[in-house]
GUFI-994816 format. One record per atom (N, C-alpha, C): residue in one letter; x, y, z; residue number from 1. Coordinates in pm, 1 decimal. Each point is the difference from the previous one (the first is absolute). Last residue first. Layout:
<nodes>
  code         x         y         z  pos
     a         X         Y         Z  NUM
...
</nodes>
This chain:
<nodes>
  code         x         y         z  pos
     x    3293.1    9338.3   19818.1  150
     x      63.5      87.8      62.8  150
     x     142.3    -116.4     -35.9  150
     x    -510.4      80.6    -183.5  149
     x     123.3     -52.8     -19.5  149
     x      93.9      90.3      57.4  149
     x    -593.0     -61.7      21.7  148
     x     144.9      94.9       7.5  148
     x     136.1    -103.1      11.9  148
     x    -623.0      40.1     -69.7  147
     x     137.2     -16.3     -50.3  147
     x     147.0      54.2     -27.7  147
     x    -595.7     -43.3     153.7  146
     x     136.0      15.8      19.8  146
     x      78.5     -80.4     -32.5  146
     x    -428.2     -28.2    -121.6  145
     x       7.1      97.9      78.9  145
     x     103.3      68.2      10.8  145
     x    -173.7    -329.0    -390.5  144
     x     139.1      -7.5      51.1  144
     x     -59.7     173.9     100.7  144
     x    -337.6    -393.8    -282.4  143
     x      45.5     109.6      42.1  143
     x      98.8      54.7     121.3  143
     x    -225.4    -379.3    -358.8  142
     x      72.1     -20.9      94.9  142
     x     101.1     173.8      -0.7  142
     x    -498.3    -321.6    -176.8  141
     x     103.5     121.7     -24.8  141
     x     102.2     -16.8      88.2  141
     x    -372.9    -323.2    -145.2  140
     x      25.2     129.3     -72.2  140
     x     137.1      74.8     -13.1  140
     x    -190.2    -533.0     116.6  139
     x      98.5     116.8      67.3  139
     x       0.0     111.3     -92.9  139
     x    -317.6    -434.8     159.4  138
     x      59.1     103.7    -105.1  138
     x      72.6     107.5      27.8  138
     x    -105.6    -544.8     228.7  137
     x     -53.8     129.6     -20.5  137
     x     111.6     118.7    -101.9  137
     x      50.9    -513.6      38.6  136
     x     -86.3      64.3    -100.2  136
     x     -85.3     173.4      13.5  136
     x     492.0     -72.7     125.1  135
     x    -150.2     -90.9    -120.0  135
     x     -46.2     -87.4     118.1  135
     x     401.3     261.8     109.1  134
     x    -157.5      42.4      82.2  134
     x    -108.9     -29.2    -120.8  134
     x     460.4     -61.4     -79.4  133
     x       7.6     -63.8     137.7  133
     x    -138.9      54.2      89.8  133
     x      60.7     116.7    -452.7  132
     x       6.4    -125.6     -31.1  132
     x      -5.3     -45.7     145.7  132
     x      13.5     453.2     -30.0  131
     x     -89.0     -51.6     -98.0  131
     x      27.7    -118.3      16.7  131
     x     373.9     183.9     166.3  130
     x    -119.0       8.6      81.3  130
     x    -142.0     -69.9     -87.4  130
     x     408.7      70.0    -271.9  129
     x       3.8    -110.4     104.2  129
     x     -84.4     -23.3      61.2  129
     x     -67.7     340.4    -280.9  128
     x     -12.9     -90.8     -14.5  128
     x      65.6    -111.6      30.8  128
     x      31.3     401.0     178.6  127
     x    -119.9      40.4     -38.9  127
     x     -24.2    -162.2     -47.6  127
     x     418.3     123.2      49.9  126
     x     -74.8     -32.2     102.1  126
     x     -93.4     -11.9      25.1  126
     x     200.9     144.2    -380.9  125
     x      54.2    -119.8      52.0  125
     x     -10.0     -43.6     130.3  125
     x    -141.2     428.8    -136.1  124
     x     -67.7     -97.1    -134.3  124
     x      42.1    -123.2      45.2  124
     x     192.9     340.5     224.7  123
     x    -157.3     -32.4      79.9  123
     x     -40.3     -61.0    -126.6  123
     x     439.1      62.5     -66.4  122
     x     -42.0     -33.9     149.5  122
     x     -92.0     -49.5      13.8  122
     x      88.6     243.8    -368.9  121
     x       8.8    -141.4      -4.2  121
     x     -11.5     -74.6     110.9  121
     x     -42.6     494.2      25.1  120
     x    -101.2     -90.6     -44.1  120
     x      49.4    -124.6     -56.4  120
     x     330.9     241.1     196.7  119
     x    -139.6     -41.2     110.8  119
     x     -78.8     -47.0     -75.9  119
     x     357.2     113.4    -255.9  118
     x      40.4    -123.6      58.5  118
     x    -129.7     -16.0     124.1  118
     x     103.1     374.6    -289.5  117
     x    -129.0     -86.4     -58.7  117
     x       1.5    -138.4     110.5  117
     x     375.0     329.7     147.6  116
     x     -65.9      54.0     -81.1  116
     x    -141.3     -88.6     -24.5  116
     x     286.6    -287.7     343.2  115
     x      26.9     182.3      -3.2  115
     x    -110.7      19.0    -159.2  115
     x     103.1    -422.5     227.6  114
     x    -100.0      61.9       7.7  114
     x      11.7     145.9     -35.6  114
     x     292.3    -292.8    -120.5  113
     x     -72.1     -77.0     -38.4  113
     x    -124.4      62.9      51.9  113
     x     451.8     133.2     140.9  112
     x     -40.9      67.5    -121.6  112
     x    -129.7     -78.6     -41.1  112
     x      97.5    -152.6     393.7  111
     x     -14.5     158.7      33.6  111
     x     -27.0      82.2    -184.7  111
     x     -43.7    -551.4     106.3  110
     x      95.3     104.9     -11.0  110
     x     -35.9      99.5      -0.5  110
     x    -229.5    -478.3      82.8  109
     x      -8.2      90.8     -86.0  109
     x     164.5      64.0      75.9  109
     x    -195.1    -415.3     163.0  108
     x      27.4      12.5     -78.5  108
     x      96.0     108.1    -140.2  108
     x    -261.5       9.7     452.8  107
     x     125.5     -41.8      48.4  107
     x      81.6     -58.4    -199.0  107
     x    -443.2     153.5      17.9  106
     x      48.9      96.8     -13.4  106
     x     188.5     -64.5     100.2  106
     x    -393.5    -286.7    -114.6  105
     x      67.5      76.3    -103.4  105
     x      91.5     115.5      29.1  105
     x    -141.9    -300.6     358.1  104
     x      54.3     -62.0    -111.4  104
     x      28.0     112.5    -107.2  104
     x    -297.1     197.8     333.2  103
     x     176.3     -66.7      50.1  103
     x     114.3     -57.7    -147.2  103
     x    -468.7      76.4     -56.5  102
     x      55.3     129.7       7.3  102
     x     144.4     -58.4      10.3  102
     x    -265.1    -343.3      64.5  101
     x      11.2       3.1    -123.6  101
     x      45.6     204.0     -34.8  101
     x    -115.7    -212.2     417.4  100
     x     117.1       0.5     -17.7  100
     x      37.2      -3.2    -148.0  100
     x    -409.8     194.2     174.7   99
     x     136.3      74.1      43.1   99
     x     175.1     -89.6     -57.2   99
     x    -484.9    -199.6     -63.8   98
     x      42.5     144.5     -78.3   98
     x     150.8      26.6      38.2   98
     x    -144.2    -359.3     249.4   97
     x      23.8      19.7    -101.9   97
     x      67.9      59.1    -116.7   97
     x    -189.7     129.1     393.6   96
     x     126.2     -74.9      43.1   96
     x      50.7     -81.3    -128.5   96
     x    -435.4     206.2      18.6   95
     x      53.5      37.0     -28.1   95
     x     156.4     -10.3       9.1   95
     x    -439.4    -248.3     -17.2   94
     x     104.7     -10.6    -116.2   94
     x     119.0      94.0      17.7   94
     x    -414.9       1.5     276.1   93
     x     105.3    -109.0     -27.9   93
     x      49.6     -32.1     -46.9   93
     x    -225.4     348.4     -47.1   92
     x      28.6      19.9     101.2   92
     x      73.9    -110.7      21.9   92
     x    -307.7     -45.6    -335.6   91
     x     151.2     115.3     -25.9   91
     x      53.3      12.6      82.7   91
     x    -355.5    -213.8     119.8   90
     x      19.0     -92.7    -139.0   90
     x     153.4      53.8     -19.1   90
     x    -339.4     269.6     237.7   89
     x      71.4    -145.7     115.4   89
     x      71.8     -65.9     -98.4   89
     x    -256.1     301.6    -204.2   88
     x      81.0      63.1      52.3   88
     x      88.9     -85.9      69.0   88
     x    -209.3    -182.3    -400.2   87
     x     -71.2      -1.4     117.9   87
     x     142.5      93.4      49.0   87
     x    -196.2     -43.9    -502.2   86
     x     120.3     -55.0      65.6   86
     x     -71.0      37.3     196.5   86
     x     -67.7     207.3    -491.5   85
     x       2.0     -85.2       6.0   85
     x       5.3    -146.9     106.9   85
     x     350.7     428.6    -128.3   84
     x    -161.5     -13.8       6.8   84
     x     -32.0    -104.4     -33.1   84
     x     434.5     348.4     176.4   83
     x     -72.0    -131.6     -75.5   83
     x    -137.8      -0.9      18.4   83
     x     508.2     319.7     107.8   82
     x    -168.7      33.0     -70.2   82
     x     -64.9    -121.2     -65.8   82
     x     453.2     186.4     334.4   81
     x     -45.0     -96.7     -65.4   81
     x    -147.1      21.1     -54.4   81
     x     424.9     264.3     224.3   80
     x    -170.0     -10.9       7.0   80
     x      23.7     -87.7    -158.2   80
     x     458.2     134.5     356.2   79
     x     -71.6      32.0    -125.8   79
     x    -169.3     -96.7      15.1   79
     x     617.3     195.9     128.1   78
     x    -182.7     -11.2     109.6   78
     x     -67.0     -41.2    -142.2   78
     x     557.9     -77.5      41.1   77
     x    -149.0      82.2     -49.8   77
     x    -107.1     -65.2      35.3   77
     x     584.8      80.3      33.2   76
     x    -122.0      24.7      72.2   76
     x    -127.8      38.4     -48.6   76
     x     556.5    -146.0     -84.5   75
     x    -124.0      25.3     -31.3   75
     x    -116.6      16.5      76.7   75
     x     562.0     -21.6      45.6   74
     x    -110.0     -52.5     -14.9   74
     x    -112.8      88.3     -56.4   74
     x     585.4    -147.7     -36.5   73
     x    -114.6     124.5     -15.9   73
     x    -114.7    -117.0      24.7   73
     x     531.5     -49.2     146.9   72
     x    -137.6      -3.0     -31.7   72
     x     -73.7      78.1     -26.5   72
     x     541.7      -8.7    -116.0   71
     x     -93.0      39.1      88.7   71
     x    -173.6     -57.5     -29.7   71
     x     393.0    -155.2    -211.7   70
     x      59.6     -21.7     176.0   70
     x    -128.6      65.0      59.3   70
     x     -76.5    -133.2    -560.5   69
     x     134.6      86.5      79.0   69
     x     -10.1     -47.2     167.9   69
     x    -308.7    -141.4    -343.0   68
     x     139.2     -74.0     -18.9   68
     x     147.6      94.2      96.9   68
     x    -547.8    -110.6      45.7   67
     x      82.0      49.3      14.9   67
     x      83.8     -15.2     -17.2   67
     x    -534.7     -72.6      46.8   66
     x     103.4     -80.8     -88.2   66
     x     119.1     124.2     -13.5   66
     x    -377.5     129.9     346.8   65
     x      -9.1     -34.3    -117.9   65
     x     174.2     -80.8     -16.4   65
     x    -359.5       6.0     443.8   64
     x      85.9      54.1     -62.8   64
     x      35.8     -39.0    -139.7   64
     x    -468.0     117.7     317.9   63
     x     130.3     -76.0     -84.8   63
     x     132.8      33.8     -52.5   63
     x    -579.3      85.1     261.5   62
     x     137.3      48.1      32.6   62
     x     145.3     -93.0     -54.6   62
     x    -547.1     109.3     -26.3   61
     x      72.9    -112.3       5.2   61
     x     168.4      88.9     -12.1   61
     x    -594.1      85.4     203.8   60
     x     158.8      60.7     -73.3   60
     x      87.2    -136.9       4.4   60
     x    -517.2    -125.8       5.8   59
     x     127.0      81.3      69.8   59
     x     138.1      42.9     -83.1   59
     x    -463.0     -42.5    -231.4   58
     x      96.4     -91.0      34.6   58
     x      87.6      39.3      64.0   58
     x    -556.7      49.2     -74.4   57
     x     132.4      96.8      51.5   57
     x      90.9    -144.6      13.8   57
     x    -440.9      59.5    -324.4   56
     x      41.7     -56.9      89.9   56
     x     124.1      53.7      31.8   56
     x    -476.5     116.1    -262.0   55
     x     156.1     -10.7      29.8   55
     x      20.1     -38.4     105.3   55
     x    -402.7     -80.3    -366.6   54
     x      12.8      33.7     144.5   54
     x     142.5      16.3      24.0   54
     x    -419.6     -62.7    -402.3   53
     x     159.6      -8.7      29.9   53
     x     -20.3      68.5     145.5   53
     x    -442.2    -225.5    -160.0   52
     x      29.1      92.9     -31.5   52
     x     138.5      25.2      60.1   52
     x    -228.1    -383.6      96.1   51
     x     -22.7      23.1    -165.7   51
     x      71.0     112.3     -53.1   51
     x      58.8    -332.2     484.1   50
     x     -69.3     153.1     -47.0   50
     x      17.7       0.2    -159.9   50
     x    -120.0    -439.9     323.1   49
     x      79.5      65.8     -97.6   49
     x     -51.4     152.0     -47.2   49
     x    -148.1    -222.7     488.8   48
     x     -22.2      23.8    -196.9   48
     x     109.1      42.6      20.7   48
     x     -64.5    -266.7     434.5   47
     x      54.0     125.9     -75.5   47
     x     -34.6     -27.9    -153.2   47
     x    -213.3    -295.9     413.2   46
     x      57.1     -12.2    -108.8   46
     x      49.5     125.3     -71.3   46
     x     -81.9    -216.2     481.7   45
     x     -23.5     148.3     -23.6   45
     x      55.9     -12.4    -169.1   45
     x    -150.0    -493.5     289.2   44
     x      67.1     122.0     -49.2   44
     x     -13.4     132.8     -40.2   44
     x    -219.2    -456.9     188.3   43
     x     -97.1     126.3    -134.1   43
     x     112.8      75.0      71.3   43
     x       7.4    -372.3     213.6   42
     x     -16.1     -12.8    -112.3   42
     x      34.3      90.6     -97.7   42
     x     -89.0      41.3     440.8   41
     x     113.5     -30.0      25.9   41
     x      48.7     -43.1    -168.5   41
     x    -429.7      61.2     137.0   40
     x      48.1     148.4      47.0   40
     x     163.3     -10.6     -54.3   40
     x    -306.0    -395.2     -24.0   39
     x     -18.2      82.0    -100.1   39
     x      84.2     144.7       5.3   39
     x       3.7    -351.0     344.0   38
     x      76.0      -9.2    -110.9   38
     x     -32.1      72.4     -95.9   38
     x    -260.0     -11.5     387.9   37
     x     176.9      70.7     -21.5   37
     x      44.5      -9.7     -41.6   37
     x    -434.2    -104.7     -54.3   36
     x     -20.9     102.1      25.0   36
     x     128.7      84.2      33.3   36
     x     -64.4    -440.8     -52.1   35
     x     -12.5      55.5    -156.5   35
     x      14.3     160.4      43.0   35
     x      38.6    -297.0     347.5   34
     x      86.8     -33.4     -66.8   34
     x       4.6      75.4    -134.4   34
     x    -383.2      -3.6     312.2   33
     x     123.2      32.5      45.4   33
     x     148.6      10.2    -102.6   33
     x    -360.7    -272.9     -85.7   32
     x     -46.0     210.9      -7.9   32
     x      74.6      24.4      -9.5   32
     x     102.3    -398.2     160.5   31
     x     -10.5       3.3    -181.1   31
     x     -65.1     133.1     -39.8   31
     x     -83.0    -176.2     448.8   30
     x     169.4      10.4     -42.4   30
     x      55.4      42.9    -129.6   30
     x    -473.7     -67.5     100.1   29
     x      60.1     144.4      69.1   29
     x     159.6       6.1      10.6   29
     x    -223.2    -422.5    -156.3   28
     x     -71.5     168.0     -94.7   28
     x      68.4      90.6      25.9   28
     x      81.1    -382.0     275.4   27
     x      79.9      16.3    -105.7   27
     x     -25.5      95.6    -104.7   27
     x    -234.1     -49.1     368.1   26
     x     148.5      32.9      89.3   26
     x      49.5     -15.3    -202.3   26
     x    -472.7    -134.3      14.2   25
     x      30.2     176.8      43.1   25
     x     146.7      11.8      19.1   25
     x     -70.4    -492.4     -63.7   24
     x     -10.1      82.2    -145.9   24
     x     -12.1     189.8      66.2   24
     x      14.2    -307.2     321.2   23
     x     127.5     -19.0     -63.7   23
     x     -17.2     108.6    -107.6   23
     x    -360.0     -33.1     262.3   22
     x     101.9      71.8      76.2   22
     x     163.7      11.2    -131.8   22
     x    -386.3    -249.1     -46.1   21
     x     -66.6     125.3     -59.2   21
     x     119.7      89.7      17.5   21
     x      45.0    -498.5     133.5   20
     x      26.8      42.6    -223.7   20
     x     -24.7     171.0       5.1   20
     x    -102.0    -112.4     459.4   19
     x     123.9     -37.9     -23.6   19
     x      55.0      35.4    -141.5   19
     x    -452.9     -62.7      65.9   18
     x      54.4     133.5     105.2   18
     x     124.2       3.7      -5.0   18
     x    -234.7    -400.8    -212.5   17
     x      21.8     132.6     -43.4   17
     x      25.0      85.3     102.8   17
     x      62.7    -361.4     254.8   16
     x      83.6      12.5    -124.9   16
     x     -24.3     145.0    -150.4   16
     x    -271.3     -77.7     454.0   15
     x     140.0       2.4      -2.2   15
     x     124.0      11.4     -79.0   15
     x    -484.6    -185.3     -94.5   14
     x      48.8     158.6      15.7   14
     x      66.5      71.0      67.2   14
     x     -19.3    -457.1     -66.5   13
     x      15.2      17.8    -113.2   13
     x       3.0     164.4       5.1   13
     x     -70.3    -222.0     406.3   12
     x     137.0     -67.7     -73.0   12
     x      16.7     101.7    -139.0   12
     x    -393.0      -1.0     252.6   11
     x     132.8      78.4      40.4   11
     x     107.4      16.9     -61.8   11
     x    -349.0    -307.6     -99.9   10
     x     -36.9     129.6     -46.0   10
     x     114.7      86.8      37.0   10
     x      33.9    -431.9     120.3    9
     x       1.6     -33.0    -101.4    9
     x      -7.0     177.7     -76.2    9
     x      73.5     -36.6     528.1    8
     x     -86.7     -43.4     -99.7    8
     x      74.9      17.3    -108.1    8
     x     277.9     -56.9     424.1    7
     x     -44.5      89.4     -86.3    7
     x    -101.9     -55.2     -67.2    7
     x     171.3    -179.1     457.5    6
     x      61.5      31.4    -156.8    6
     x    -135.5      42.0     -47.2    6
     x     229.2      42.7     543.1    5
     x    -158.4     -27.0    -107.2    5
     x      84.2     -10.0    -118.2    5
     x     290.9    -194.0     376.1    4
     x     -17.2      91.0    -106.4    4
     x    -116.7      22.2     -76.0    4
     x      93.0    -329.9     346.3    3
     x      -2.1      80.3      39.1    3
     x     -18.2     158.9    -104.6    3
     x     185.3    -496.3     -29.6    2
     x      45.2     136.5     111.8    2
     x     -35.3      92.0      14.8    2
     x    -119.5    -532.6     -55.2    1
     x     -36.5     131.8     -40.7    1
     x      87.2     101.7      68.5    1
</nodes>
């Protein structure tokens, strides 16, 4: 013998629920726990779509035009965008984009190509490049702030 009392038959067993009671509370309360931070962490700030048009600012773009003579001419135009439909954050990332679809056309064009009616083909032909590189939101309008050819 060494000496060790052993346990009753009764002990024994309510030792053990006390133990199942302990396990099962530690895992309830881990699992609170768990719902109670994952839900926070879950549930995002979801932005609506606005319904009603909103403008958007496209930095000035600064270019030079198509030149057959020695001297450069550039361009310089600020301008507001008007969509709807669409998430502000949505346009806002597109605009590096936008801008270079300015770039592209107008490194294209010619000083006579914008002069007289030549702005509104501009903004008709930009108007619907943009449209397609911001489907499915809607592009109304595309309003020119500034515009100067130097």
């Amino acid at each position: 013998m060494d000496g060790a009392p052993e346990a009753s038959p009764g002990k024994k067993k309510l030792m053990l629920i006390v133990g199942i009671v302990v396990v099962l509370l530690a895992l309830g309360g881990g699992g609170w726990f768990y719902k109670q931070h994952s839900a926070k962490t879950v549930k995002p700030k979801v932005e609506q779509v606005q319904p009603e048009p909103f403008l958007v600012d496209i930095p000035t773009v600064i270019s030079n035009l198509d030149n057959s003579s020695g001297r450069p001419v550039f361009v310089k135009i600020s301008a507001k965008l008007q969509v709807a439909g669409g998430l502000m954050s949505q346009v806002q990332a597109q605009i590096p984009e936008i801008q270079n679809i300015f770039q592209t056309y107008l490194h294209e064009s010619t000083q006579a190509d914008l002069s007289g009616n030549g702005i509104y083909r501009l903004r008709e032909a930009l108007l619907d490049r943009i449209a397609v590189q911001l489907a499915p939101v809607e592009v109304r309008d595309l309003l020119f702030t500034e515009f100067l050819i130097q």
